[in-house]
PDB file of N, H, CA, C and O in Angstrom:
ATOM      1  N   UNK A   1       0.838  -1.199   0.000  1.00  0.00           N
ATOM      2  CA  UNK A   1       0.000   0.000   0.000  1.00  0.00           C
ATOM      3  C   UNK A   1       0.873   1.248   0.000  1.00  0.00           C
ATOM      4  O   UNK A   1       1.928   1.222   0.633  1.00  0.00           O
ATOM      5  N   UNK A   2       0.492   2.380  -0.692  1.00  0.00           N
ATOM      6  H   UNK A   2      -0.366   2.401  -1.206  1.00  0.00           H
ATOM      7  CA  UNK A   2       0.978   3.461  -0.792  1.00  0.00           C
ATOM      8  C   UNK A   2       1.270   4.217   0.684  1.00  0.00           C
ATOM      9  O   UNK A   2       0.321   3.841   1.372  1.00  0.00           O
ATOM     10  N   UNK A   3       2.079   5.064   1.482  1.00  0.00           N
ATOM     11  H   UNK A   3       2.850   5.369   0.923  1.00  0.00           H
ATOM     12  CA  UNK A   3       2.008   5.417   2.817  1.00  0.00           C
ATOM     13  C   UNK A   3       0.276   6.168   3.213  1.00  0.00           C
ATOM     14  O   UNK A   3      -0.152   6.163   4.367  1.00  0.00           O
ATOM     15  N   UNK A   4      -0.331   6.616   2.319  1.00  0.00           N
ATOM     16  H   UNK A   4       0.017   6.619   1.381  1.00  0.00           H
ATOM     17  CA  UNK A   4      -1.453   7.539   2.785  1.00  0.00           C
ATOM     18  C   UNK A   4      -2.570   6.243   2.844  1.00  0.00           C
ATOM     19  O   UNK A   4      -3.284   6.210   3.846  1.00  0.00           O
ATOM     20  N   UNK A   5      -2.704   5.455   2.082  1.00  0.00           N
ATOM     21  H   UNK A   5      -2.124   5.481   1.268  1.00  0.00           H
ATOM     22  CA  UNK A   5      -3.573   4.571   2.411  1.00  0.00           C
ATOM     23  C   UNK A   5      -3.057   3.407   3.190  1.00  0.00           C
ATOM     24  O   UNK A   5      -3.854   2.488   3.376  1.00  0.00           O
ATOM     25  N   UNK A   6      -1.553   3.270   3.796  1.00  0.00           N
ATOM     26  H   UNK A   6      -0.905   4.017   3.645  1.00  0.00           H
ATOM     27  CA  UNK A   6      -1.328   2.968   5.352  1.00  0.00           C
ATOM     28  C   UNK A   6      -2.374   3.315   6.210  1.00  0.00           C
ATOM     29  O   UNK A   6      -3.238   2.660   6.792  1.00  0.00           O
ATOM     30  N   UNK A   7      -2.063   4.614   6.142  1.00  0.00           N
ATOM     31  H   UNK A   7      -1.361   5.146   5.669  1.00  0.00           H
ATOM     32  CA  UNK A   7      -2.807   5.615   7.625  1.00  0.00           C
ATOM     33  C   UNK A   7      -3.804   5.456   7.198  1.00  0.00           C
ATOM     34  O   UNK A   7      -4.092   4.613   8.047  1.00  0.00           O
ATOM     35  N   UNK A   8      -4.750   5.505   6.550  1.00  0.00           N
ATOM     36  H   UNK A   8      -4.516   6.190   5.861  1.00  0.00           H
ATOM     37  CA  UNK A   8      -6.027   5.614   6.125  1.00  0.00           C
ATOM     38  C   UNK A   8      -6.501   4.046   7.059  1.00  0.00           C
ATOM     39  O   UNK A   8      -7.333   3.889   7.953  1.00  0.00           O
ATOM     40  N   UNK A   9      -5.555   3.056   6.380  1.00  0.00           N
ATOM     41  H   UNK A   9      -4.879   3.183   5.654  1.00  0.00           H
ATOM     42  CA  UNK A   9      -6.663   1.721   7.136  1.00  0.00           C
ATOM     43  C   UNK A   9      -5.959   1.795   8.796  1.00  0.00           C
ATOM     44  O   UNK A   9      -6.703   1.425   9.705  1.00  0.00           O
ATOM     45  N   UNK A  10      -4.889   2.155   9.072  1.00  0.00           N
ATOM     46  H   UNK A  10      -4.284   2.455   8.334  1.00  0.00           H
ATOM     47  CA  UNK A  10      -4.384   2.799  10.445  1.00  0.00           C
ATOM     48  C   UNK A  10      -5.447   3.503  11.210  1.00  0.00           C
ATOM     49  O   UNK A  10      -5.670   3.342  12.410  1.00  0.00           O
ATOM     50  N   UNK A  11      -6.074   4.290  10.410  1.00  0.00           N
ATOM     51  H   UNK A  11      -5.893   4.421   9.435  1.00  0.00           H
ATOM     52  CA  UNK A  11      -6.956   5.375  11.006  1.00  0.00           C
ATOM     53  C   UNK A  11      -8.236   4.477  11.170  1.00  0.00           C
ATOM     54  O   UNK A  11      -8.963   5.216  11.833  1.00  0.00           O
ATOM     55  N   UNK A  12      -8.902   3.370  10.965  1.00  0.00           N
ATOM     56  H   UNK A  12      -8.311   2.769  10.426  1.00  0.00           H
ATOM     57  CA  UNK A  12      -9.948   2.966  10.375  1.00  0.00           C
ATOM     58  C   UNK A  12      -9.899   1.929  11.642  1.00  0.00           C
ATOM     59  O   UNK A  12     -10.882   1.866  12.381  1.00  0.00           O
ATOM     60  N   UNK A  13      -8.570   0.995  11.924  1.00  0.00           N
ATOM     61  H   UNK A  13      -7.772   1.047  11.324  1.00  0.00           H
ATOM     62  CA  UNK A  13      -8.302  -0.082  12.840  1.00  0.00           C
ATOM     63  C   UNK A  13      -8.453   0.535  14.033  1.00  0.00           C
ATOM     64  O   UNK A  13      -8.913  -0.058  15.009  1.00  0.00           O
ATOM     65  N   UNK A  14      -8.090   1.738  14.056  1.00  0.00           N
ATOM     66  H   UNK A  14      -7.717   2.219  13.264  1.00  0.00           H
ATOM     67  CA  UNK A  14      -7.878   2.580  15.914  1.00  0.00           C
ATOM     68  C   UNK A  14      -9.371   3.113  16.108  1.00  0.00           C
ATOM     69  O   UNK A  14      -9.672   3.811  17.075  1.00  0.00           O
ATOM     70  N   UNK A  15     -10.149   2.793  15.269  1.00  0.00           N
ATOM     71  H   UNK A  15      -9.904   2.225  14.483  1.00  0.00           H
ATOM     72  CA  UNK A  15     -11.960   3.298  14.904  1.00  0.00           C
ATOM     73  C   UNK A  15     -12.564   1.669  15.667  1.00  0.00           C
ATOM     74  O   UNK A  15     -13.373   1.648  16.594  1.00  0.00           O
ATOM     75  N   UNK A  16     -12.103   0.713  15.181  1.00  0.00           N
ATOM     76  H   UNK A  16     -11.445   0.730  14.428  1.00  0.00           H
ATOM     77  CA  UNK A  16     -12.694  -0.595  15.658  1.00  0.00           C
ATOM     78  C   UNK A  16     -12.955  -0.866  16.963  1.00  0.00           C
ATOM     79  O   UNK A  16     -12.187  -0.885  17.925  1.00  0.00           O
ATOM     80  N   UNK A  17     -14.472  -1.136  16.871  1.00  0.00           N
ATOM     81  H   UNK A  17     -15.096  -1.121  16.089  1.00  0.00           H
ATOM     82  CA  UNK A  17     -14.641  -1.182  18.494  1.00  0.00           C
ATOM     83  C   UNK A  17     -15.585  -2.608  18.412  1.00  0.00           C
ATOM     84  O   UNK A  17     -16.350  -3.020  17.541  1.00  0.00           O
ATOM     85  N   UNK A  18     -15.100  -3.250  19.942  1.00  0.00           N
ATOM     86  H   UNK A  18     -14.478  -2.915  20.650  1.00  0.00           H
ATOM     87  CA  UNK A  18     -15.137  -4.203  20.493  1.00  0.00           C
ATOM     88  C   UNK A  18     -16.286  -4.441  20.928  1.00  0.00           C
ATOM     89  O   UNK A  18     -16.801  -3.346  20.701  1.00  0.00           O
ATOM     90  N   UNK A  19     -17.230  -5.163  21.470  1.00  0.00           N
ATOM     91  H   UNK A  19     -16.812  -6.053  21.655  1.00  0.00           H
ATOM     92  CA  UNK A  19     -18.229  -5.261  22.383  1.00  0.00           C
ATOM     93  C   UNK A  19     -17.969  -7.090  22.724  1.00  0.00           C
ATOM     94  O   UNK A  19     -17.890  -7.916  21.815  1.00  0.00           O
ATOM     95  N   UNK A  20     -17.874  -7.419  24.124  1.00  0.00           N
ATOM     96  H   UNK A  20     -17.938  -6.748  24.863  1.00  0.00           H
ATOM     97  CA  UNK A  20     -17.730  -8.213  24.934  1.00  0.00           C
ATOM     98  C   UNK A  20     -19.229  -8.970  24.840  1.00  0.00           C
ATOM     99  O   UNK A  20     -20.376  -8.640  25.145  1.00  0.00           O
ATOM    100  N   UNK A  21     -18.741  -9.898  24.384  1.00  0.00           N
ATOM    101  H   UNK A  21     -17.810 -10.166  24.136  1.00  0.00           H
ATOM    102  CA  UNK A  21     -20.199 -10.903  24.272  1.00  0.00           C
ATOM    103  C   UNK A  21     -20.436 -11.726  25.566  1.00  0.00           C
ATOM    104  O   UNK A  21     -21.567 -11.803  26.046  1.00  0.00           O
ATOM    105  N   UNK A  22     -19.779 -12.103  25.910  1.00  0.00           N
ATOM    106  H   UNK A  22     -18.861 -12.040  25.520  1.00  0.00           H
ATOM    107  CA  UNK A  22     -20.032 -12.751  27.498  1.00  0.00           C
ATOM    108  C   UNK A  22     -18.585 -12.704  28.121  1.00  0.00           C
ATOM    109  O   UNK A  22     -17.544 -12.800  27.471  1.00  0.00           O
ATOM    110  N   UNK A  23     -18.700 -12.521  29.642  1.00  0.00           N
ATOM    111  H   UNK A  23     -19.545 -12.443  30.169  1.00  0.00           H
ATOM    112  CA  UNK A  23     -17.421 -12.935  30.413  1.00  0.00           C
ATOM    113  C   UNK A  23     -17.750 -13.847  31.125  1.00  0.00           C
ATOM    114  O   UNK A  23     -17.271 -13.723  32.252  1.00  0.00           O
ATOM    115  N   UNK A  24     -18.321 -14.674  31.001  1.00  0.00           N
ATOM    116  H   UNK A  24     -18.710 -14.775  30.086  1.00  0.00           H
ATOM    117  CA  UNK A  24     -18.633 -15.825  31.417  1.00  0.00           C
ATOM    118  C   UNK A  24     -16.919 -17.337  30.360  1.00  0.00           C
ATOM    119  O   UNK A  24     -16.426 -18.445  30.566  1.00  0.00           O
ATOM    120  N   UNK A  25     -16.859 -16.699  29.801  1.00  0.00           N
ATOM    121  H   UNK A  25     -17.260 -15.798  29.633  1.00  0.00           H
ATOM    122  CA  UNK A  25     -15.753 -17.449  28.524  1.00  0.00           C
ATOM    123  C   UNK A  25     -15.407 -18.207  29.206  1.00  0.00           C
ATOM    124  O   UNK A  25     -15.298 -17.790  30.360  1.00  0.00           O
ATOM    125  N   UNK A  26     -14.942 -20.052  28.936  1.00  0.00           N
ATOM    126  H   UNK A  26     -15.031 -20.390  27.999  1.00  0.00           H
ATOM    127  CA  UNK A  26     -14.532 -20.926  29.619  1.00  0.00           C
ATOM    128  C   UNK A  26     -14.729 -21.211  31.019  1.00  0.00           C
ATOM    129  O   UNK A  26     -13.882 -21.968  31.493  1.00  0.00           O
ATOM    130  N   UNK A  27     -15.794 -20.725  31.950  1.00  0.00           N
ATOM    131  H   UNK A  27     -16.482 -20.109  31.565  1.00  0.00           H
ATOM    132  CA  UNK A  27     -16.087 -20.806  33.230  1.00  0.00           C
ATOM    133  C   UNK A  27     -16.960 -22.438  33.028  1.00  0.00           C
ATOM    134  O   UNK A  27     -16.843 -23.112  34.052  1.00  0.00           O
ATOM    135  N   UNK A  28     -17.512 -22.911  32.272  1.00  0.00           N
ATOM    136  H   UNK A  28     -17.607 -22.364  31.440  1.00  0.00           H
ATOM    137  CA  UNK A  28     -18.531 -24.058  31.873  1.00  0.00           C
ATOM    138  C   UNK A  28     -17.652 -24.613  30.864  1.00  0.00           C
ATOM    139  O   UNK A  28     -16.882 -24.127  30.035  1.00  0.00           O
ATOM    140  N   UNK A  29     -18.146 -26.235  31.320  1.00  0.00           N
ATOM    141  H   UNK A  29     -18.772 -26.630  31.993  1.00  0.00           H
ATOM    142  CA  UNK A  29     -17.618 -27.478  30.467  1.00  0.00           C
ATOM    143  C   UNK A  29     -19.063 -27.746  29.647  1.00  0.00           C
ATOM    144  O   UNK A  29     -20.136 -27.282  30.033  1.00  0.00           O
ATOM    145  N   UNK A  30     -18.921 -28.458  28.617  1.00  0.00           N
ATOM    146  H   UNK A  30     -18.049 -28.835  28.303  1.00  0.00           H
ATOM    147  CA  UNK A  30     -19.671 -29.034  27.659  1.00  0.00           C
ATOM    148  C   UNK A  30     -21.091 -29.131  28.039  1.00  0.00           C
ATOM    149  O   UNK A  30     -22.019 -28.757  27.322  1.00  0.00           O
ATOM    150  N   UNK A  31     -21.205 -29.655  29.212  1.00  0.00           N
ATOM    151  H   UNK A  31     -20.451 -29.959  29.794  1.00  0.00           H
ATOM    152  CA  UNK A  31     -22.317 -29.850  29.779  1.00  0.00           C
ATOM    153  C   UNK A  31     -23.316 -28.546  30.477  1.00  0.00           C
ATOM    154  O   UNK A  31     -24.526 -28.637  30.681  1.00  0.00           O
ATOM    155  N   UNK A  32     -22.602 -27.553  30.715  1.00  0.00           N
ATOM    156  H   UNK A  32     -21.619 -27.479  30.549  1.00  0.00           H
ATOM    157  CA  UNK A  32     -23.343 -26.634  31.571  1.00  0.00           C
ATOM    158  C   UNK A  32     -22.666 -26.291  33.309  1.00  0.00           C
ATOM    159  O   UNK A  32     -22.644 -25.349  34.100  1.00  0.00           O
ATOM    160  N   UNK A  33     -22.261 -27.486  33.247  1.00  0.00           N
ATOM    161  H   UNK A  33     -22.279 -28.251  32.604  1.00  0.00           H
ATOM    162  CA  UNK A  33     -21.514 -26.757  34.776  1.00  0.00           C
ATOM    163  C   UNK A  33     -20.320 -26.293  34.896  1.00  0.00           C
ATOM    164  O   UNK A  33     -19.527 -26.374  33.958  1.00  0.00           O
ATOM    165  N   UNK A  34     -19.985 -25.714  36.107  1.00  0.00           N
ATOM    166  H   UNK A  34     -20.629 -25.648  36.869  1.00  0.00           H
ATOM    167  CA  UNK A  34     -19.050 -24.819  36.221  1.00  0.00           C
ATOM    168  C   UNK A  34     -17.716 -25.607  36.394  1.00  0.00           C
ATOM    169  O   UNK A  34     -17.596 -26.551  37.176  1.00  0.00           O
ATOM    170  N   UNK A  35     -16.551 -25.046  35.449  1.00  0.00           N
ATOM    171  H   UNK A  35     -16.649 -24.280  34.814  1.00  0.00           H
ATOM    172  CA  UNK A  35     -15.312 -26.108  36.076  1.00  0.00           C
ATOM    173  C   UNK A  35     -14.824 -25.408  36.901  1.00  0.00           C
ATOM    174  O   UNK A  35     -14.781 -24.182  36.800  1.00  0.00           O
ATOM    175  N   UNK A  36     -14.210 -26.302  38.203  1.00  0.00           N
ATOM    176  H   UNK A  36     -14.246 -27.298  38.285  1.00  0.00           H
ATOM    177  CA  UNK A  36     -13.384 -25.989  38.999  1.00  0.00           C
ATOM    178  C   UNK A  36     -11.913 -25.186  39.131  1.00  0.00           C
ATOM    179  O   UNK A  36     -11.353 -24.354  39.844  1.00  0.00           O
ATOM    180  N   UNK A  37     -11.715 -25.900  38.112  1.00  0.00           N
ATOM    181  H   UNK A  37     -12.170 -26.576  37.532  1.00  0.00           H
ATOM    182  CA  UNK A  37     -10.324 -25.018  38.011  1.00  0.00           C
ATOM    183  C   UNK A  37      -9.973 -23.738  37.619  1.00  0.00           C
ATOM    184  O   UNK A  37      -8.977 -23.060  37.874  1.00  0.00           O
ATOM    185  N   UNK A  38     -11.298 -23.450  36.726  1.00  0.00           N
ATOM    186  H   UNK A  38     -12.107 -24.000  36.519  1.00  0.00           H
ATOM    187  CA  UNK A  38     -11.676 -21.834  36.361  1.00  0.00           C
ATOM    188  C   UNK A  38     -11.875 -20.812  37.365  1.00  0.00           C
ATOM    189  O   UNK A  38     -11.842 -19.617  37.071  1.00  0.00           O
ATOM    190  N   UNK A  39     -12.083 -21.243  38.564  1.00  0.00           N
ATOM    191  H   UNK A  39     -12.110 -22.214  38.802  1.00  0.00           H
ATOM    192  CA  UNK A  39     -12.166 -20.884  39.752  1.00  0.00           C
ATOM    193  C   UNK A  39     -11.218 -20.452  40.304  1.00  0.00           C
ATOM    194  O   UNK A  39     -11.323 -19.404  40.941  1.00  0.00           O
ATOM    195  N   UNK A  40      -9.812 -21.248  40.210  1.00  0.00           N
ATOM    196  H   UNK A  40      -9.727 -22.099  39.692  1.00  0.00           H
ATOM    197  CA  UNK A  40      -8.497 -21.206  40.361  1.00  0.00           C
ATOM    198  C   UNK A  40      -7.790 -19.639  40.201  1.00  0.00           C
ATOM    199  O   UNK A  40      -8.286 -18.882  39.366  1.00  0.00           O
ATOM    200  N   UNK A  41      -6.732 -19.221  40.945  1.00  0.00           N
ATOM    201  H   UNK A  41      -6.328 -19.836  41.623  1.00  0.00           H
ATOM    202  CA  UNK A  41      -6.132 -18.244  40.231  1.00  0.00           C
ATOM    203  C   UNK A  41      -5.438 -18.604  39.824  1.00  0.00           C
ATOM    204  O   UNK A  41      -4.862 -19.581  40.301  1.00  0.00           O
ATOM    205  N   UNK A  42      -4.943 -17.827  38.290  1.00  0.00           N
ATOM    206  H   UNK A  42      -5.411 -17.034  37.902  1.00  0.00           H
ATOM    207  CA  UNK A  42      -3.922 -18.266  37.635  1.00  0.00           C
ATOM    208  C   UNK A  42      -2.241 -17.764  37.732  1.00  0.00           C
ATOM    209  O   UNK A  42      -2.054 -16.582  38.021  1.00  0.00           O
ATOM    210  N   UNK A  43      -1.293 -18.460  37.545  1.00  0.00           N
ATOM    211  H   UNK A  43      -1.445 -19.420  37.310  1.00  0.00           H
ATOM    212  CA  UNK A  43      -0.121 -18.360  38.060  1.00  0.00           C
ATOM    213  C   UNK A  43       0.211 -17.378  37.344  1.00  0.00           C
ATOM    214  O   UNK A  43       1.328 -16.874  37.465  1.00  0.00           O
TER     215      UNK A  43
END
């Protein structure tokens, strides 16, 4: 890419916004219950 249409998709990526679909992520195994070790703090 030419340098101006660098910044251009530069400018476009620092525009991208996020929204958090659950924080629940990996707290549940296959089944529905909660794993234990998710519980855990991590080292």
């Amino acid at each position: 890419l030419k340098p101006e249409e660098q910044e251009i998709c530069n400018a476009l990526n620092r525009r991208t916004e996020f929204r958090v679909l659950r924080t629940t992520y990996g707290l549940f195994d296959e089944h529905g219950n909660l794993k234990i070790e998710a519980l855990k703090p991590q080292k």
